[in-house]
C-alpha positions in Angstrom: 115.0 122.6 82.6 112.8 119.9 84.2 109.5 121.4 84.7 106.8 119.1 87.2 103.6 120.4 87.0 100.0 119.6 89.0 97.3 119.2 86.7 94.8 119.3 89.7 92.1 116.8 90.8 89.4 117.5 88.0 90.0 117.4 84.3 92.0 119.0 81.0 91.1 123.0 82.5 91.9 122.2 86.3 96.1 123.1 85.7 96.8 126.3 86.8 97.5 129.4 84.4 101.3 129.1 85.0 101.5 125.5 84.8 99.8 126.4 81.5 102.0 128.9 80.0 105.1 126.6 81.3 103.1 123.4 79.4 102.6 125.7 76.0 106.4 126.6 76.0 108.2 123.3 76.4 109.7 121.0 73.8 108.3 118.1 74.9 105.6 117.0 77.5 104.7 113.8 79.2 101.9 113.2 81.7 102.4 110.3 84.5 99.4 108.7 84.2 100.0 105.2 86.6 99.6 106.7 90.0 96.1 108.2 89.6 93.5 109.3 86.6 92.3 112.6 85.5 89.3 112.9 83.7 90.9 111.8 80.5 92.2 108.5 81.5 88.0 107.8 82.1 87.3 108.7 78.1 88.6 107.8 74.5 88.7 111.5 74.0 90.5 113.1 77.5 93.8 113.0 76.1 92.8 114.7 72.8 91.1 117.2 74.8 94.4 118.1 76.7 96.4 118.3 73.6 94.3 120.9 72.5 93.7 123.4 75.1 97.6 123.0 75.6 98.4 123.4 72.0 101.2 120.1 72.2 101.1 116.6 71.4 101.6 114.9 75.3 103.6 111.6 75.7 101.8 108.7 77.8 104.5 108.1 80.9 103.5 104.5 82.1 105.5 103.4 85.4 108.7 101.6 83.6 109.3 104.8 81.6 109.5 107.0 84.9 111.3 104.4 87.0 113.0 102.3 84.8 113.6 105.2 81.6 113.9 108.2 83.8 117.0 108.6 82.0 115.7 109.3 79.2 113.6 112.6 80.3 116.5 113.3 82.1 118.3 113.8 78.9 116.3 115.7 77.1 115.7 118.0 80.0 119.1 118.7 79.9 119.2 120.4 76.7 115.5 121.6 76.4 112.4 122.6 78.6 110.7 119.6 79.6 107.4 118.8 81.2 106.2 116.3 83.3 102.4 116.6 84.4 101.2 115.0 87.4 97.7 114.6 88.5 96.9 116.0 91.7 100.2 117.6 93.3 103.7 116.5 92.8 104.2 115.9 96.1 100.7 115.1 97.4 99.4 111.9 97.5 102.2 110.0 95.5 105.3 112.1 95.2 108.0 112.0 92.7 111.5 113.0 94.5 113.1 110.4 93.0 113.1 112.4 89.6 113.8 115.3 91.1 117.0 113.7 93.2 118.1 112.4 90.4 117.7 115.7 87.9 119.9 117.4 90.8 122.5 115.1 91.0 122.9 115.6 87.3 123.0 119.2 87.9 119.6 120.1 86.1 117.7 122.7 86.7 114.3 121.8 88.3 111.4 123.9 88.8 107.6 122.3 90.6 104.5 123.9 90.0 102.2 123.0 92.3 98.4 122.0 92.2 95.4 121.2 94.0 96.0 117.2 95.5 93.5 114.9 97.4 95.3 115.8 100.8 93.9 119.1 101.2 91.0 118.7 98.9 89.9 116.2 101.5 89.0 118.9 103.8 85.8 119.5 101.9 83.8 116.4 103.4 84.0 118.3 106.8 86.6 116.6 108.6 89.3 119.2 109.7 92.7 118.5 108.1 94.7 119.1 111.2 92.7 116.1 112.6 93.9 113.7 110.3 96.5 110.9 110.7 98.6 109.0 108.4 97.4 108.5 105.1 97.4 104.8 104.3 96.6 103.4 100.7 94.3 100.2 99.8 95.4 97.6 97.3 93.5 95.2 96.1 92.9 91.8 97.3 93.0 88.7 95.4 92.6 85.2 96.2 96.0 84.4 97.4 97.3 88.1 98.7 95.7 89.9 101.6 98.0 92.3 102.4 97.0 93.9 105.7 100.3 96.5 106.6 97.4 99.1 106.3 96.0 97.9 109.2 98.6 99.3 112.2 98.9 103.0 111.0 94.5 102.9 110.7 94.5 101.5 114.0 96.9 103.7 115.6 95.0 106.7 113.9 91.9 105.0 115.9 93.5 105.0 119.2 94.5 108.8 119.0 91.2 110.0 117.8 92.8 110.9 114.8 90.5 110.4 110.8 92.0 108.2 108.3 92.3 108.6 104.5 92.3 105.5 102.7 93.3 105.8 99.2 92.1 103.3 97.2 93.5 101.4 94.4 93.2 102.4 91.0 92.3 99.4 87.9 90.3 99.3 85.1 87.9 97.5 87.4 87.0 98.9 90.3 85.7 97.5 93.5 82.4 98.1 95.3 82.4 99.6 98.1 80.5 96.4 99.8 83.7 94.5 99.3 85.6 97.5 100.7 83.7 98.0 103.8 83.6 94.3 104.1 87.4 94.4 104.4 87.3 96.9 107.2 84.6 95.4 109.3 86.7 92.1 109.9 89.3 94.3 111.8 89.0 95.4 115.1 89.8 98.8 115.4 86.3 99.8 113.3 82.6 98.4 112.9 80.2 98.4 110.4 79.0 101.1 112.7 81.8 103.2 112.6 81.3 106.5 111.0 83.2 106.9 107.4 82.9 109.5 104.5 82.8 107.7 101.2 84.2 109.9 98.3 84.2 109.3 94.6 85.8 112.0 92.0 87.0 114.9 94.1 87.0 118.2 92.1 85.0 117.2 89.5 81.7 118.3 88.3 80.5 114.7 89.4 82.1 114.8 92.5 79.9 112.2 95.1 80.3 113.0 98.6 78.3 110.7 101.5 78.8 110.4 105.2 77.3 107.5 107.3 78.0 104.5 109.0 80.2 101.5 107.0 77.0 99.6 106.3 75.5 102.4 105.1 77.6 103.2 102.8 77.3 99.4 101.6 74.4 100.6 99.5 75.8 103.5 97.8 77.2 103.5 94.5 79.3 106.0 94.2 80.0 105.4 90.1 83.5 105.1 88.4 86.8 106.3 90.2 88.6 108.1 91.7 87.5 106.7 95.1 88.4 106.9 98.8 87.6 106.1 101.8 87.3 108.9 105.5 87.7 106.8 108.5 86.4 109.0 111.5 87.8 109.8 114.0 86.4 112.1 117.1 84.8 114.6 115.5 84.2 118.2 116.9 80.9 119.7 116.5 81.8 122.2 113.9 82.7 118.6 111.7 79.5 117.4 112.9 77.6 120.6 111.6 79.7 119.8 108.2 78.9 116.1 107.8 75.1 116.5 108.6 75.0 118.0 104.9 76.7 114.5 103.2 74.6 112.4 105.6 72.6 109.4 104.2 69.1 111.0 104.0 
């Protein structure tokens, strides 16, 4: 049996009790840990820490192992329980289908347990889920790649009123969020007037939350990752009444 389980957006304690007792049973665990960070991948100790509140020693999955070595898992799922720990949902902001199509078609059992994910935890800066549009996700920019296919789906949020989640990028360094907003005042569907919610470590105890205008958010730090990025759209006044408490003092 292939188990995928959500470990939630906050650290080691955030996975639910099932996902626990599922974790504590298995032969073999291995958290994906490319896509996004948990509190752990911020400290020397966060893994330690999840090895011991789940009693078993948890196997690093870096991106070649999961798309390249799949196979592997795959394998030893088929003559033991596996887990494979995701941060966030399974199927939130970065799903993993591929492992399950592939488990299938192999005739393995597979079984998600599902978790808290940064597409519904999003909700708590105010802005009303249902009035969101496509998700888009930032990469960074270097010197000689600007990739802009973002740009469409946030502008085409823009023209139907809809908010935009902007997932940001995840490296070792992260950027400001002058260089960010910089970015999205050169484009046309938004100004450095436009209204955004700037988010740093959702469901943790750190957790920043800020609402104001792009330039105001240009003086903000909003400390180490996770970050994103709201996009308003039109807001209704019940939003309104919920932003006024994240608003730039």
């Amino acid at each position: 049996m292939l188990y995928i389980i959500g470990l939630g957006l906050g650290d080691e304690r955030d996975i639910t009790l099932r996902g626990l007792d599922v974790v504590r049973r298995c032969v073999k665990i291995y958290v994906e840990a490319y896509t996004s960070l948990l509190s752990f991948g911020l400290s020397s100790d966060g893994l330690s820490k999840m090895e011991r509140l789940y009693g078993k020693t948890i196997t690093i999955a870096d991106r070649e192992m999961v798309e390249e070595k799949a196979d592997s898992i795959l394998s030893e799922a088929s003559e033991s329980d596996i887990a494979f720990l995701v941060v966030g949902d399974p199927f939130g902001a970065t799903t993993h289908s591929d492992l399950v199509v592939r488990a299938r078609q192999l005739g393995l059992d597979v079984q998600v347990i599902h978790n808290a994910s940064i597409m519904n935890a999003i909700g708590l800066c105010g802005l009303q889920l249902y009035r969101y549009g496509e998700t888009v996700s930032i990469p960074f920019f270097t010197e000689t790649w600007e990739p802009d296919s973002f740009y469409e789906k946030i502008k085409r949020n823009n023209q139907l009123g809809l908010h935009t989640l902007c997932l940001l990028d995840i490296r070792v360094k992260e950027p400001t969020m002058e260089s960010l907003c910089s970015t999205f005042q050169s484009i046309a569907a938004y100004s450095g007037n436009s209204l955004c919610v700037g988010v740093a470590r959702l469901g943790c105890e750190d957790q920043k939350i800020i609402a104001g205008s792009m330039e105001d958010l240009l003086e903000i730090d909003f400390g180490p990752p996770l970050h994103c990025l709201v996009i308003a759209g039109e807001t209704h006044p019940v939003e309104e009444e919920m932003l006024n408490f994240y608003r730039i003092k």
